[in-house]
N, C-alpha and C positions, 0 to 999 in steps of 0.2 A: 348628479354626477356629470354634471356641464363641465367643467373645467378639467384642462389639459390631464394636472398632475394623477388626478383619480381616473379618468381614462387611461395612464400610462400605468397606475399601478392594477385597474383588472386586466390589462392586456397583459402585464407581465404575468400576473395568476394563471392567466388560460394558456399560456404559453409554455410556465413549468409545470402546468399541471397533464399538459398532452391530448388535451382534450382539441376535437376537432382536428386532429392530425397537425396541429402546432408546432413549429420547434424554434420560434424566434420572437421576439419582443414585438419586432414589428407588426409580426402575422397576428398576433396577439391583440393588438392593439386594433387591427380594421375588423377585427373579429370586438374586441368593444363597440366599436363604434356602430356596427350594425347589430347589435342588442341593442344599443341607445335609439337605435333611427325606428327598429320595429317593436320597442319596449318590451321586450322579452330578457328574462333573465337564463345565462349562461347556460341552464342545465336542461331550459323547455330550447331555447336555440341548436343544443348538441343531438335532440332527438329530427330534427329539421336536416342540418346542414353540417357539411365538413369539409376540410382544404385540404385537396389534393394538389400538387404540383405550384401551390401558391394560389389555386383559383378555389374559391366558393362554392363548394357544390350541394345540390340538393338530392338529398336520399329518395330514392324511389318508391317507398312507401307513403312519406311526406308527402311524395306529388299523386299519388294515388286519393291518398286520404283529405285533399283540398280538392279531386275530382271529384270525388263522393260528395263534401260537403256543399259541391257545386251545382249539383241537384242530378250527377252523372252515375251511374250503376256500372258493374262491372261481373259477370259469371263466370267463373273459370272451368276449365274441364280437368281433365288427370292433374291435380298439383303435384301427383308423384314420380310422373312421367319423366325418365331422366332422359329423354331422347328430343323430347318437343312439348310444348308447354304454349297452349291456346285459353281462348275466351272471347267471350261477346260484350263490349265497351257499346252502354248507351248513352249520347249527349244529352246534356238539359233540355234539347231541342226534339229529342224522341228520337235521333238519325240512330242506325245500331250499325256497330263494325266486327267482325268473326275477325279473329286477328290471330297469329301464331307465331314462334320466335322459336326457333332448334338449334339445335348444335351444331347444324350445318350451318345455319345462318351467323350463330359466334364465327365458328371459321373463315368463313368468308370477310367477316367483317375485321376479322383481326386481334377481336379481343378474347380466343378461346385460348386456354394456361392448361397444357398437359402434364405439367408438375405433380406429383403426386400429394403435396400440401397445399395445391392452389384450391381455391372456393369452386372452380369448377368443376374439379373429380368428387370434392364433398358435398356439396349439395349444389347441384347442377338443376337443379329444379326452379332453386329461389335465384340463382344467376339468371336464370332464363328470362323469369317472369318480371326482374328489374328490366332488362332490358324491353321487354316487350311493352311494360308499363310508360319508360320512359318514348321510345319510338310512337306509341303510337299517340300519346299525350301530345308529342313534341307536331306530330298530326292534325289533331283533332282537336284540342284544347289548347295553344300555344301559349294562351293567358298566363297557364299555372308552370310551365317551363321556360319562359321567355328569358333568353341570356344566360340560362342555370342549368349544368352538366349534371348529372348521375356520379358518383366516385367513381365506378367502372369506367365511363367515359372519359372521364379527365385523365385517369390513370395512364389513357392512349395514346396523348397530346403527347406532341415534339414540341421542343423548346426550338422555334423557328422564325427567325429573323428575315425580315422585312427584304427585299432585294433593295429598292433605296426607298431612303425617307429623311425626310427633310427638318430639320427641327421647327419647333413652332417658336414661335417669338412669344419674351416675355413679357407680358402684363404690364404693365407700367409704375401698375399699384395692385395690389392685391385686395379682393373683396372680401367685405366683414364677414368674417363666418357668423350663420344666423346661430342661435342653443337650440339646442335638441331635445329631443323628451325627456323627464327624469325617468328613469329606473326607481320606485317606489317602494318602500319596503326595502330598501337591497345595502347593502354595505358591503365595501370591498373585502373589508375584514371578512363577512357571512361567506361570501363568492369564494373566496378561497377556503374556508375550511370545507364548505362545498363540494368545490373540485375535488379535494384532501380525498375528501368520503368516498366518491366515485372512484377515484383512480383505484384507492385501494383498495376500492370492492372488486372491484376489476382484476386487480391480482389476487386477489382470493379465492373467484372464481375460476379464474385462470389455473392456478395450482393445484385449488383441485378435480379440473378435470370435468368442471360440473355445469359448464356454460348451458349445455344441451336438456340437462335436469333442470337446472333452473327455471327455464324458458318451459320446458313442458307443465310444469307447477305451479306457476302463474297463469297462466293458456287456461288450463284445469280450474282454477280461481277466479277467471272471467278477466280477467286483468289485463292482458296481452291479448292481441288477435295473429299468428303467427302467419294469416293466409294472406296477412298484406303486409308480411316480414318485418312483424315488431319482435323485439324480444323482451327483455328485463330492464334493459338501458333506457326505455319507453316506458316505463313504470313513475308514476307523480313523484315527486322532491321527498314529500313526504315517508314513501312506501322504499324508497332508496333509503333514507336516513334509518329508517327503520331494520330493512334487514343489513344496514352496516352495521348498527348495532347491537342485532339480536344474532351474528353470524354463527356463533357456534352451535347455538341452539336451534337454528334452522340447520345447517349443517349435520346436527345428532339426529334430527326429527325427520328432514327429508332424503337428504342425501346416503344416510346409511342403511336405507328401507332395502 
């Protein structure tokens, strides 16, 4: 998937299909291209990363879970705590940090939503702990957050222009772009039906009401670990295709218990 045309046709798939918070060909399209640079396929990328405000962002469980695998430990106290939400972060190096992130600290920062449908009247808990994950990563481990916002945080960003700047002079000639890695196994055709499955699993759970059920019954299945805010969208390719197309019957099975 080196060449242009099939780059331009999976960016257009990720783009109608809304995945990653998409909504333009082009977003689409640098959203291919870093599939191709870190050879990862569209649906293991969406459990990683997503575009806010046009920027790249890294979910905070993602960067959690490349601390872990970094040889770093993490304990938390009250996960249920909706007031303040701590834990003790150890580096690969043995250093240990007690670290905490409240509701006061949202406010002050800026990014507390007293909406009554915002994520942080409904689970204020897991807002907390993103942030706290992200701040103190951005601290302590800078390797695995380097240039890469949280969607909470990018959500914050002002669209703010430069006082002066000076354009840069062009190039004279343009340098060969080198190829990229193939994507293996993958066809654009697959990528989009793909996407297809997700989206519309998405509305299915979405209608009925059952995001929260889901999430608890795969937790239950060992599949999901919800304490470092995965949910079902974090579930293998595999186990997605699967309950896209076993929905009603998981539907009759679980959800009507």
């Amino acid at each position: 998937m080196n060449d242009l045309p099939s780059v331009q046709a999976l960016g257009g798939a990720i783009a109608t299909s809304g995945m990653f918070g998409c909504d333009k060909p082009e977003q689409g399209v640098i959203i291919a291209l870093q599939c191709i640079a870190e050879n990862k396929a569209p649906l293991e990328m969406a459990k990683n990363y997503h575009l806010v405000k046009g920027k790249l962002t890294k979910r905070a469980d993602s960067m959690l879970a490349d601390f872990k695998r970094s040889g770093g430990k993490i304990k938390w106290g009250d996960i249920k705590n909706r007031e303040i939400q701590s834990g003790t972060f150890t580096d690969p190096d043995g250093n240990v940090y007690d670290v905490s992130y409240s509701i006061d600290d949202a406010k002050a920062a800026g990014v507390y939503n007293s909406k009554a449908d915002s994520p942080w009247q409904k689970t204020p808990a897991a807002m907390m702990r993103a942030r706290l994950v992200s701040e103190t990563l951005r601290a302590i481990a800078p390797e695995i957050v380097t240039g890469v916002y949280t969607p909470e945080e990018a959500a914050q960003f002002d669209d703010v222009q430069p006082a002066q700047s000076k354009p840069e002079p062009k190039p004279a000639q343009s340098e060969p772009v080198q190829a990229q890695p193939v994507i293996e196994a993958e066809t654009v055709e697959d990528t989009k039906k793909d996407l297809y499955h997700l989206q519309h699993l998405q509305h299915l759970i979405f209608d009925a009401k059952a995001e929260e059920q889901v999430n608890k019954y795969f937790e239950s299945k060992g599949a999901i670990d919800q304490l470092i805010e995965q949910t079902w969208r974090d579930l293998p390719d595999a186990k997605l295709q699967h309950l896209f197309d076993n929905w009603e019957s998981f539907k009759s099975a679980v959800l009507t218990k």
